[in-house]
C-alpha positions in Angstrom: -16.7 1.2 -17.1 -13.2 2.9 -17.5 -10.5 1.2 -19.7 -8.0 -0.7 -17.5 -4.5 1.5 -17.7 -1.8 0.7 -19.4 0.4 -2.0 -18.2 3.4 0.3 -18.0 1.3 3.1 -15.8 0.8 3.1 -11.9 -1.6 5.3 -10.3 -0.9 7.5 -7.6 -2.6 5.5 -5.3 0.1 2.7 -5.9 2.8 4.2 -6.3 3.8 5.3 -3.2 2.8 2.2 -1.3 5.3 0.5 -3.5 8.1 3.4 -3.1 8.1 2.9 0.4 8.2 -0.6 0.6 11.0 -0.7 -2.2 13.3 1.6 0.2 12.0 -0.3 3.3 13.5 -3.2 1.6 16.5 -1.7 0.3 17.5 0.0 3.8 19.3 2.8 2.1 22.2 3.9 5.1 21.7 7.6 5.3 18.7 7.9 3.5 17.8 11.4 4.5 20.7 12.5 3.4 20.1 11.0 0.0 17.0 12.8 0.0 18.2 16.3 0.8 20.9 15.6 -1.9 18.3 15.5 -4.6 16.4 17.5 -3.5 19.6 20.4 -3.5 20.7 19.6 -6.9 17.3 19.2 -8.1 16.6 22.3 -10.6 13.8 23.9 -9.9 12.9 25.0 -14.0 11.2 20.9 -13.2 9.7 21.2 -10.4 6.3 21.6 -12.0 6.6 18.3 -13.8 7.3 14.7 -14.1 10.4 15.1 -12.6 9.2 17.2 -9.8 6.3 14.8 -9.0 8.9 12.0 -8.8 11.0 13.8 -6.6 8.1 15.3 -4.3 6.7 11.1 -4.2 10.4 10.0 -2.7 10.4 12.6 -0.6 6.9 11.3 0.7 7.9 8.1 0.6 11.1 8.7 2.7 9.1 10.9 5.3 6.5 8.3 5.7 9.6 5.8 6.7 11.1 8.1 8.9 8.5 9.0 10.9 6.7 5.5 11.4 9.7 3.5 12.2 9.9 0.8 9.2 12.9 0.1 10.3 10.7 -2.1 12.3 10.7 -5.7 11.3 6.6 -5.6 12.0 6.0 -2.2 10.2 8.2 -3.2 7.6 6.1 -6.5 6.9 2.6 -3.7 7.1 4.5 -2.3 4.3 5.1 -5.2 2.3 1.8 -6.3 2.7 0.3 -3.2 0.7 2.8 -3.3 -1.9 1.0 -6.9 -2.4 -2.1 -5.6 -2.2 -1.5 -3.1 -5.1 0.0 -6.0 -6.9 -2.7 -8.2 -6.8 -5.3 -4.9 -7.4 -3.1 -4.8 -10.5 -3.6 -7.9 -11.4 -7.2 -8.1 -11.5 -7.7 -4.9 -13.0 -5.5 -5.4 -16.4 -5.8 -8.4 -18.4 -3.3 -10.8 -18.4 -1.4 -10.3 -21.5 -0.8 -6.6 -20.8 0.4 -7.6 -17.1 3.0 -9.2 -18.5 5.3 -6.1 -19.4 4.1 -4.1 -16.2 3.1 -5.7 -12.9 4.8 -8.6 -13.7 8.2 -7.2 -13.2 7.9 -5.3 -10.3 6.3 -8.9 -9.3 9.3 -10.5 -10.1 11.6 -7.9 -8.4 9.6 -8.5 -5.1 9.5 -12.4 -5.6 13.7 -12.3 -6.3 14.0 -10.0 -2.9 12.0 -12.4 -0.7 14.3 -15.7 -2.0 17.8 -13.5 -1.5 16.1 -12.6 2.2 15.4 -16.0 2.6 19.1 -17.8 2.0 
């Protein structure tokens, strides 16, 4: 079997799951316009690397929001729902002490935005 990956790595797979449901939570106002601003100033001598990949995923991720509605309280929950599921994936798939540094705080972020939603 394959190594777990690092603690500090998300796969593609999870990563935009959790990008959408981090700006479905953070209801950026304007967020197409945020989007085309990055994307403008963005150079393009990077748009074959990290930085393009990263820029190419919130532009996915942001696309995906805008043309599904998660403004929706119900698609917005869909969406919160995977981000768990690639948490929990996570979990099972590195062992614990290396969780620790990675999937535990993104965990933690979700776990602080669901008691400041709750109050």
């Amino acid at each position: 079997t394959d190594p777990p990956p690092p603690a500090d790595e998300v796969a593609a797979d999870d990563l935009l799951p959790l990008l959408v449901f981090a700006l479905a939570r953070a209801r950026v106002p304007n967020l197409p316009a945020h989007v085309r601003y990055v994307c403008d100033l963005f150079p393009p001598s990077l748009a074959l690397g990290q930085h393009g990949y990263a820029v190419s995923t919130l532009q996915a991720a942001a696309s995906y929001l805008l043309s599904t509605s998660l403004g929706s309280e119900r698609r917005r929950e869909e969406a919160e729902q995977e981000a768990r599921a690639v948490l929990q994936r996570r979990r099972e798939t590195i062992p614990p002490a290396a969780a620790s540094a990675g999937a535990a705080g993104v965990e933690a972020a979700v776990e602080d935005d669901d008691a400041g939603l709750a109050q």
